[in-house]
C-alpha positions in Angstrom: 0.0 0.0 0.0 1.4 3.5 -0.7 2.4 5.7 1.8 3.1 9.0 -0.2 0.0 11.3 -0.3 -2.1 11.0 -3.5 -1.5 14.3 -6.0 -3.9 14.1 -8.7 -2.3 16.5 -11.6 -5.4 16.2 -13.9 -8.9 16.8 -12.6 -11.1 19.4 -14.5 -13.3 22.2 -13.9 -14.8 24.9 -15.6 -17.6 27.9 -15.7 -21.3 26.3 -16.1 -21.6 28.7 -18.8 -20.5 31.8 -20.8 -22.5 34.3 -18.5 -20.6 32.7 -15.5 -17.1 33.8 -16.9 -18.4 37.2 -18.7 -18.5 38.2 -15.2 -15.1 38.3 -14.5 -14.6 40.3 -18.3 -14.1 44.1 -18.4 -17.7 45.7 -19.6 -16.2 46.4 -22.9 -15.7 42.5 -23.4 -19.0 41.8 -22.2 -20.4 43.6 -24.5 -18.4 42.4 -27.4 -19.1 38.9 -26.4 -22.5 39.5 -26.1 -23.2 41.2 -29.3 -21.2 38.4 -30.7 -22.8 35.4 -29.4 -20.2 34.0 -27.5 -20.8 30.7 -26.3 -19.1 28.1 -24.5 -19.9 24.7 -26.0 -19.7 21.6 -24.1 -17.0 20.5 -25.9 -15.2 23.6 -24.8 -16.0 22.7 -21.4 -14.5 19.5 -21.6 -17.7 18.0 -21.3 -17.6 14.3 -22.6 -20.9 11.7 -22.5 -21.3 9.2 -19.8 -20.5 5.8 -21.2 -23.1 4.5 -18.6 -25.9 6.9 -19.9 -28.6 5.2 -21.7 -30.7 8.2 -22.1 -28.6 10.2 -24.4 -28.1 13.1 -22.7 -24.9 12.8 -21.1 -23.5 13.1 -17.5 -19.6 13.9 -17.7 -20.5 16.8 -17.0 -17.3 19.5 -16.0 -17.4 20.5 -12.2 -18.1 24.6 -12.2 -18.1 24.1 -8.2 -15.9 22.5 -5.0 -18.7 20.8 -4.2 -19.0 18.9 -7.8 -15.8 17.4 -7.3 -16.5 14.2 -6.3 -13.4 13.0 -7.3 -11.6 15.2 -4.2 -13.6 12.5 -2.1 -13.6 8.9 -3.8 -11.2 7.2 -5.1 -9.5 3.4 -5.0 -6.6 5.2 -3.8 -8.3 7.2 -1.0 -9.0 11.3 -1.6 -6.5 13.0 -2.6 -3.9 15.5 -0.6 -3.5 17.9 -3.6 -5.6 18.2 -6.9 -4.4 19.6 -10.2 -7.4 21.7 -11.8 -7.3 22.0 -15.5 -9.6 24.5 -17.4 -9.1 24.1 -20.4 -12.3 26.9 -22.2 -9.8 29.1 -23.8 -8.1 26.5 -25.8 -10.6 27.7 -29.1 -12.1 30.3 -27.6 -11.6 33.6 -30.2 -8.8 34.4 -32.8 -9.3 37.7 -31.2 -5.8 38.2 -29.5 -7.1 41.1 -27.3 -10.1 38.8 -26.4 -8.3 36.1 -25.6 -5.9 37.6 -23.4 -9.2 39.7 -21.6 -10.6 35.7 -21.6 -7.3 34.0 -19.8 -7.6 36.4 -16.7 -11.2 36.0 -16.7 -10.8 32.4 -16.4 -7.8 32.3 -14.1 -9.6 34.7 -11.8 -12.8 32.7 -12.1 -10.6 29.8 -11.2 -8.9 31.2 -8.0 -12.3 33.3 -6.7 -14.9 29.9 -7.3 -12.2 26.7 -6.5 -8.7 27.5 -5.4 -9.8 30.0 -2.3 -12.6 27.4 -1.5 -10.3 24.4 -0.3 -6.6 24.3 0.4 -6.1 21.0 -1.3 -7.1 22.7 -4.8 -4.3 24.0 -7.0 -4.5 26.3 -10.3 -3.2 25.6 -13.6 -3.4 29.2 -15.5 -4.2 29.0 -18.8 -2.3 31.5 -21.2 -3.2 33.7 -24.3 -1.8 31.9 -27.2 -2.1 34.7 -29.8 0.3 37.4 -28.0 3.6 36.3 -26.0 3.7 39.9 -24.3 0.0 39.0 -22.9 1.3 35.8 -21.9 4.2 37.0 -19.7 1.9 39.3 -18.5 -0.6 37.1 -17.3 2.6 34.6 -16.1 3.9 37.7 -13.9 -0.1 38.3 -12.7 -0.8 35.0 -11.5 2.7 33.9 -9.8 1.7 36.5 -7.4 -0.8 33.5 -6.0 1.0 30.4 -4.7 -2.2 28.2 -5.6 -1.3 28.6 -9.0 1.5 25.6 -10.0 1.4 25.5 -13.5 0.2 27.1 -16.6 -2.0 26.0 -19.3 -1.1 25.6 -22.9 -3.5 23.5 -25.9 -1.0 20.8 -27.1 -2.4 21.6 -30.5 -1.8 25.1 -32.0 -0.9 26.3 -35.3 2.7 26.7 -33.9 5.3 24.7 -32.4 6.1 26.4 -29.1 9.8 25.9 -29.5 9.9 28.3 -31.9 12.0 31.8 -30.5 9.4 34.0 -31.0 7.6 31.5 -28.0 10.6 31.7 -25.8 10.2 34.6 -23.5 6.7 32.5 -22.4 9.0 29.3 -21.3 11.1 31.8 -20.0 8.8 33.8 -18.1 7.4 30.4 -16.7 10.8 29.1 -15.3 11.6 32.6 -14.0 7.8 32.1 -11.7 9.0 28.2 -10.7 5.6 27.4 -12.6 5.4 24.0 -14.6 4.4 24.1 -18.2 1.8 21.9 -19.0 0.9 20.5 -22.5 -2.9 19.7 -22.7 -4.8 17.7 -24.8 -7.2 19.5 -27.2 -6.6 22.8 -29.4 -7.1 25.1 -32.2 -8.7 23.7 -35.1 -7.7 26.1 -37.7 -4.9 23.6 -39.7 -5.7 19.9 -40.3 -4.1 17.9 -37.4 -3.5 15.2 -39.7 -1.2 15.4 -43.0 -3.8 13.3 -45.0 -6.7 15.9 -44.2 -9.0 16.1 -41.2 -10.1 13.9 -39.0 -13.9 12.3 -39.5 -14.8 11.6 -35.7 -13.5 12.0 -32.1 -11.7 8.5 -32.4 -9.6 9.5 -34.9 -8.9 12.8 -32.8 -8.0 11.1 -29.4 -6.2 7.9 -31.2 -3.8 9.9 -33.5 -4.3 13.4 -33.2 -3.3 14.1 -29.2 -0.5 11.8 -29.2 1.2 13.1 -32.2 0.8 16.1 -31.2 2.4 15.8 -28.2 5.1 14.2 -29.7 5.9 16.7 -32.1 5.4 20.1 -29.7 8.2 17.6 -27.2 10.2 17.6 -29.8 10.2 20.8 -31.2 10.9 22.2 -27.6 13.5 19.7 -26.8 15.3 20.3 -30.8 15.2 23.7 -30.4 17.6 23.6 -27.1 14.9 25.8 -25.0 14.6 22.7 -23.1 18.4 22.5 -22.0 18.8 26.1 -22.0 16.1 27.3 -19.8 16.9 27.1 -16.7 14.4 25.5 -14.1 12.0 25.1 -17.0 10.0 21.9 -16.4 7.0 20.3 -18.4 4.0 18.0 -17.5 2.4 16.7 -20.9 -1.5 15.8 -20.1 -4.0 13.6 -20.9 -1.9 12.8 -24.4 -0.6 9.0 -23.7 2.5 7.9 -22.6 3.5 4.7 -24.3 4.8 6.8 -27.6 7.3 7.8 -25.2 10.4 4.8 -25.7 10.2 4.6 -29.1 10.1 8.6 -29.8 13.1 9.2 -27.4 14.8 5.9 -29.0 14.7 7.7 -32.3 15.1 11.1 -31.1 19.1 9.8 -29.1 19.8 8.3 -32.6 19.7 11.1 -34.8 21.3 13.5 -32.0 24.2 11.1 -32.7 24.6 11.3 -36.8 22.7 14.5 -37.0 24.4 16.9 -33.7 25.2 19.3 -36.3 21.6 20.7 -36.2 21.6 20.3 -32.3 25.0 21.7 -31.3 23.0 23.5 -28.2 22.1 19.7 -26.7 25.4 18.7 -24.7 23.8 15.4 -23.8 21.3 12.9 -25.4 17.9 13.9 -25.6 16.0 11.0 -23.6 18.4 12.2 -20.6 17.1 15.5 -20.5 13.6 14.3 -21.2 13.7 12.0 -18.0 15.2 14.7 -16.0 12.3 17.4 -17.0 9.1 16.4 -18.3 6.1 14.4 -16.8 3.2 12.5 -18.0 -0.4 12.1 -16.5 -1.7 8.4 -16.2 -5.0 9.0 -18.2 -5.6 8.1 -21.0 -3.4 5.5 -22.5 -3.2 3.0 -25.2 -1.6 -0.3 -23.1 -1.6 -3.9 -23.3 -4.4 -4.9 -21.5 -2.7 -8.1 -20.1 -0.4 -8.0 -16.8 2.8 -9.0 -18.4 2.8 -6.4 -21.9 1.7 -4.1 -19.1 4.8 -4.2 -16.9 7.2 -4.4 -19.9 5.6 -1.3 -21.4 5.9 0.6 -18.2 9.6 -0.5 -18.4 10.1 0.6 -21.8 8.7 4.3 -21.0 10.4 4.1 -17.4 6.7 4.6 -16.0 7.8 4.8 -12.3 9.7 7.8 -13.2 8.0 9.8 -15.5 4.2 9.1 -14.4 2.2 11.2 -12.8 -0.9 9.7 -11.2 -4.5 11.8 -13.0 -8.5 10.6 -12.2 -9.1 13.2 -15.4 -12.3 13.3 -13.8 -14.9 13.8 -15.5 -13.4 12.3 -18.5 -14.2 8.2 -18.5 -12.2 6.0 -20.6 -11.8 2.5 -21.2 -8.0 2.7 -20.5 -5.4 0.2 -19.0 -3.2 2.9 -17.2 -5.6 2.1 -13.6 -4.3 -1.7 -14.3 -0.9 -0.4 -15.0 -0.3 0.5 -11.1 -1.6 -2.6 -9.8 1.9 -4.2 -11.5 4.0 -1.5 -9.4 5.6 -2.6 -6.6 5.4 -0.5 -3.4 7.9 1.8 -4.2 7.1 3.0 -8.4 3.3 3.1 -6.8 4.7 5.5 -4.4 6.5 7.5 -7.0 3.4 7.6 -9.8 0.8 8.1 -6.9 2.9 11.1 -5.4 6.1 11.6 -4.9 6.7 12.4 -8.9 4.3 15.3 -8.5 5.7 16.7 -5.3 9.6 16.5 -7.0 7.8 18.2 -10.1 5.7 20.9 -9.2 7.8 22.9 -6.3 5.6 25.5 -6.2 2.9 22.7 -4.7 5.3 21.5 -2.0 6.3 25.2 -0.9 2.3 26.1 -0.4 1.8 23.0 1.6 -0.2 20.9 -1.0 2.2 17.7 -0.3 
């Protein structure tokens, strides 16, 4: 049985609605949003349908309250210590820049006001305006001023890779605040998210899109040396998989070795600094569904390291990864159940969460 505290790093919540949030919005952006019809849509919310729902209307629905977080309760692992709360409205919201950067402190004000100042084992992840870097340091230097804040939010998919130097001074800003950058599942739309056209249905979207995703943003930022170069920069990659992980990093150390002359800025192989900086939450994954494929592909990935334990509540999936710590021993269980998080997000152990 472990004896570390459980930190869930992936548990959602969001506003019940647009009116909800517009209430945190300057009048001028009220206005604007109102005249233009600004909604949030369930899928913005994060809201997926209940396997277990016969009547069709679906009952995933995202927590908007403390008190809908049953997850903070339940659990086969007991409640948690410290919860990770992910919002993740602003991902599509507008291709406004100033509206989205007027959106991200409505929702990371929302967030603090209506969760984090309700219960002291609740901690922010602030999401960031995508479309201006100087309104994303701004809103970096804003919300370090609030120790409940751990991380900040960025969509995994975007029509940029965020290793790109005109993206730096956000990494950089988010070292500088001791705040974990998270990569979250989900995204702009606006370019195809597959090379052969876009995708036909949500299977598609969660099998391949996410993953590859992923994959390529933790390349670009590890190729591009900001990675190496950034000083205390750290990186929790959510709700994309995990199992991609050996074979990317297998590839990625072999062309580091014929190919260094693009990558003179990486001193040492790539999977090394990987290891050392960047995290993984538990849920969802594609795994072997039997005991033994399930321990050899936690070995492959090095699972006990680089896994965070999640509940993604409300998100249900059919996924192995809750069957992947019952082949732990006592001391990886420890690790994925806690201890990884603690070692990962400082900013959680310094405001007591741990």
């Amino acid at each position: 049985m472990s004896t570390t505290p459980l930190i869930d790093t992936d548990q959602h919540a969001a506003p019940s609605d647009f009116a909800e949030l517009a209430a945190y919005l300057p009048q001028y952006w009220q206005r604007y949003a109102e005249e233009g019809a600004v909604r949030l849509s369930a899928r913005q919310r994060g809201d997926y349908p209940d396997p277990d729902d016969d009547t069709g209307q679906g009952g995933a629905r995202t927590p908007a309250r403390v008190d809908e977080l049953p997850a903070m309760n339940l659990g086969e692992h007991g409640p948690p210590a410290a919860a990770l709360l992910n919002c993740t409205v602003l991902f599509d919201f507008s291709r406004n820049a100033r509206f989205e950067a007027a959106g991200a402190r409505a929702v990371n004000t929302w967030m603090a006001e209506t969760m984090l100042d309700r219960d002291p084992r609740l901690f922010g992840s602030a999401v960031l305006p995508t479309l201006n870097v100087k309104e994303a340091v701004s809103e970096i230097e804003r919300v370090a001023e609030n120790p409940r804040f751990v991380q900040v939010l960025l969509p995994v998919r975007n029509e940029f890779r965020y290793g790109e130097p005109s993206f730096r001074p956000v990494l950089e800003a988010a070292a500088q605040a001791g705040l974990v950058v998270c990569l979250h599942a989900g995204g702009r739309t606006g370019l195809s998210a597959s090379p052969t056209g876009y995708h036909g249905s949500f299977v598609e979207d969660m099998v391949v899109d996410q993953h590859r995703a992923a994959q390529n943003q933790l390349v670009s930022i590890v190729s591009s040396g900001v990675l190496a170069s950034v000083d205390g920069l750290r990186l929790t990659i959510a709700e994309c998989g995990f199992s991609w992980l050996a074979p990317l990093l297998w590839r990625l150390d072999k062309d580091w070795k014929s190919l260094w002359r693009e990558v003179p800025w990486l001193d040492r192989e790539p999977s090394q600094l990987v290891h050392d900086r960047v995290r993984f939450t538990l849920e969802p994954a594609h795994l072997p569904l039997d005991d033994s494929g399930l321990r050899e592909a936690a070995a492959l990935c090095r699972a006990p390291s680089v896994l965070m334990y999640s509940s993604d509540h409300p998100h249900r999936y059919e996924s192995a990864a809750r069957q992947l710590l019952g082949t732990l021993e006592n001391e990886d269980l420890d690790r994925v159940l806690g201890r990884n998080a603690v070692e990962h997000y400082r900013r959680l152990a310094v405001a007591g969460g741990a």
